[in-house]
C-alpha positions as MATLAB code, in Angstrom:
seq = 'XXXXXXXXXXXXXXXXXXXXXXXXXXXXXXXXXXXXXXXXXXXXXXXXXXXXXXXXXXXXXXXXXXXXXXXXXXXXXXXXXXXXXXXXXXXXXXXXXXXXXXXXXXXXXXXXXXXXXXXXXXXXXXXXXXXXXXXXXXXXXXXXXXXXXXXXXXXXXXXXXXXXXXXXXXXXXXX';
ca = [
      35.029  -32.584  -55.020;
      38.185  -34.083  -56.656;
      37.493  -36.799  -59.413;
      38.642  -40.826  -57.926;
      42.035  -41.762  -59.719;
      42.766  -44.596  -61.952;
      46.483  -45.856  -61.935;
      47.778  -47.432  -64.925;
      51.316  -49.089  -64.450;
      52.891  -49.484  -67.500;
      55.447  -52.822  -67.549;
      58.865  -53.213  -68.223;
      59.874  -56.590  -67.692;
      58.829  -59.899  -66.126;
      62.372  -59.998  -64.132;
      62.490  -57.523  -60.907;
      65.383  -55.768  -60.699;
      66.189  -53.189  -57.680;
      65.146  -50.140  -60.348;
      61.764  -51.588  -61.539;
      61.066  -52.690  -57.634;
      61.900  -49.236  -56.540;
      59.364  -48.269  -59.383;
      56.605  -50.220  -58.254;
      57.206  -48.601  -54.171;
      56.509  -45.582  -55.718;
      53.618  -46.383  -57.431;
      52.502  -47.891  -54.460;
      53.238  -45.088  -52.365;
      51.169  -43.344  -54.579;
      48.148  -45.356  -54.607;
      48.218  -45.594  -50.437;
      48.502  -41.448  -50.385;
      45.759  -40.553  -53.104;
      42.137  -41.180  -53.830;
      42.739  -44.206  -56.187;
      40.038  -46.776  -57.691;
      41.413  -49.135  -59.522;
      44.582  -49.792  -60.325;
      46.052  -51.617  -63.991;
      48.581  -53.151  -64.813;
      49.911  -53.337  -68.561;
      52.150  -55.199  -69.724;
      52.392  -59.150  -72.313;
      54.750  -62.114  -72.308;
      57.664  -60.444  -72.758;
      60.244  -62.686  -72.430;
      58.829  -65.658  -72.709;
      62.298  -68.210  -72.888;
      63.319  -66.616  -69.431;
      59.796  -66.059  -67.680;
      57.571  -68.628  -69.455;
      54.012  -67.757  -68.663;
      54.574  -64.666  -66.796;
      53.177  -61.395  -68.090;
      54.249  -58.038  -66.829;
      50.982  -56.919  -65.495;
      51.267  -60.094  -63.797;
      54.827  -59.598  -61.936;
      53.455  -56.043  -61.196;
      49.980  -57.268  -59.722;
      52.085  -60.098  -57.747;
      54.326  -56.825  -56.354;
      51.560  -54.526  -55.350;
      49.142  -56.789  -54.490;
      50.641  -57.049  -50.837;
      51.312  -53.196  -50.694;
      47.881  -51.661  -51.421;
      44.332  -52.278  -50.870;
      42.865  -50.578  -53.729;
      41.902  -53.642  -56.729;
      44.060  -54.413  -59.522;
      43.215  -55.841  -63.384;
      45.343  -57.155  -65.637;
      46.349  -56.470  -68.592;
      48.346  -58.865  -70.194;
      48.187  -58.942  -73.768;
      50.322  -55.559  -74.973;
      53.843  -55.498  -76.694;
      53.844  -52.216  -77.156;
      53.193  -48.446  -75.221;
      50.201  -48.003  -78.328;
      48.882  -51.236  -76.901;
      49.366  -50.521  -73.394;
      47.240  -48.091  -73.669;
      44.826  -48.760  -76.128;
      44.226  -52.059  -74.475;
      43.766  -50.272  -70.877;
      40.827  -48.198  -72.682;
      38.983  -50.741  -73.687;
      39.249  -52.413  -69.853;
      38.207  -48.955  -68.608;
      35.523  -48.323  -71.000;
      33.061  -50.564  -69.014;
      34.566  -49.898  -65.510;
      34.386  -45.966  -64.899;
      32.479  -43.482  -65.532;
      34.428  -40.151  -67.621;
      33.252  -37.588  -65.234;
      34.447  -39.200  -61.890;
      37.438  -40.123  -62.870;
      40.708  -39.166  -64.113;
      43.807  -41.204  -65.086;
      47.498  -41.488  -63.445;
      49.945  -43.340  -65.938;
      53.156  -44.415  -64.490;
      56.179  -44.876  -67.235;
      59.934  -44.873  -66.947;
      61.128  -41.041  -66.992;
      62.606  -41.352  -70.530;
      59.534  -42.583  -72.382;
      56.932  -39.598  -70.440;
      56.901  -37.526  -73.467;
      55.727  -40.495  -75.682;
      53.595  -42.015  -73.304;
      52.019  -38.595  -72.448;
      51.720  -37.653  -76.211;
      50.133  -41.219  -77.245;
      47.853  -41.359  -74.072;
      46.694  -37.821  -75.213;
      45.581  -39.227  -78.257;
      43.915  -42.312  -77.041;
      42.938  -40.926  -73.892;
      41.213  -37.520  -75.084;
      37.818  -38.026  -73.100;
      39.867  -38.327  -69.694;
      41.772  -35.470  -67.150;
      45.548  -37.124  -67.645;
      48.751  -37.162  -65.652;
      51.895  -38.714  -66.031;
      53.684  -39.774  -63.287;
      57.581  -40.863  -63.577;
      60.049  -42.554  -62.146;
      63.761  -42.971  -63.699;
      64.667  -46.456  -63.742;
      66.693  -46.522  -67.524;
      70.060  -47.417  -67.944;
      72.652  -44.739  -69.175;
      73.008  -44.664  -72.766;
      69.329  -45.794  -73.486;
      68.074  -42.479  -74.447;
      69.260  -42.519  -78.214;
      67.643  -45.644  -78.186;
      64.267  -44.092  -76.511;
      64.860  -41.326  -78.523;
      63.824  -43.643  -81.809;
      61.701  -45.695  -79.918;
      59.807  -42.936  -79.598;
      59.215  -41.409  -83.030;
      58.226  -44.823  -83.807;
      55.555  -45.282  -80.875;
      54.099  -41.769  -81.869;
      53.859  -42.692  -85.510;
      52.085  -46.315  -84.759;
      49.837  -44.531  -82.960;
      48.228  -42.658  -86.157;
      49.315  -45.932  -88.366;
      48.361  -49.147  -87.075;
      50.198  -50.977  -89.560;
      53.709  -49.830  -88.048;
      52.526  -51.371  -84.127;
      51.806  -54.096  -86.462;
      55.021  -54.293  -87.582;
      56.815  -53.278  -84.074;
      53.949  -56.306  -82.376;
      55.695  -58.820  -84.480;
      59.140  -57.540  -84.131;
      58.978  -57.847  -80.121;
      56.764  -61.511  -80.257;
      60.157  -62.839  -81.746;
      62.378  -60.892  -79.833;
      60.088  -62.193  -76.796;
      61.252  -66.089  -77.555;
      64.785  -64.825  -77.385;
      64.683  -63.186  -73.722;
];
């Protein structure tokens, strides 16, 4: 028997755009075509001048909601992929059971190798897949590229997601 699926949606925004809609299809059209659970969405205020009091999980529970059938939580507090999915574990920790289920992470193509590398780490009790869809703009993968390193790193030192929490909760006021 094949273990239920848990979907986490990682956020990118509280604007849609035609690339994070067509992002969303797809994680819809996988949730309507697979044996999934429960669904999360993951994602804070980030841009709080230009979408006051909208999260991300929020703008992707207000998009799916109408698409699938299968429940969705919020999670509405992270800044950061560490806290994405750090938070997510401590939603899931009293929702599922390890042996039934396994997880699904959806991510923007050019952050799968962090997200997969710092899910690994937080996720090490759970069967893991990464699912991806490419919705970055050209000349963002330098950026990723550094992004990355840094995600990685915060992962093992909590004082640099410190650092990177309070870097994007001012940059949040400014978007």
């Amino acid at each position: 028997m094949s273990k239920k699926q848990v979907v986490i949606v990682c956020g990118y925004g509280c604007h849609m755009h035609p690339a994070y809609e067509s992002y969303l299809n797809r994680v819809a059209r996988f949730v309507n075509e697979n044996l999934v659970d429960l669904v999360v969405a993951s994602g804070g205020y980030s841009q709080r001048k230009t979408a006051p009091n909208r999260s991300e999980a929020g703008v992707i529970k207000s998009f799916l909601q109408d698409k699938i059938s299968t429940p969705i939580i919020e999670e509405n507090d992270a800044l950061t992929t560490n806290e994405n999915l750090k938070n997510v574990v401590r939603l899931l920790r009293n929702k599922i059971r390890l042996e039934t289920h396994s997880l699904v992470i959806f991510c923007d193509a050019i952050r799968a190798l962090k997200v997969k590398t710092i899910a690994e780490r937080i996720f090490w009790e759970y069967d893991i897949q990464v699912e991806t869809y490419d919705m970055s703009p050209r000349g963002a993968t330098k950026r990723q590229i550094l992004a990355s390193f840094e995600d990685v790193l915060a992962s093992y030192f909590p004082v640099i997601n410190s650092i990177r929490r309070k870097i994007r909760e001012r940059r949040a006021q400014t978007i």
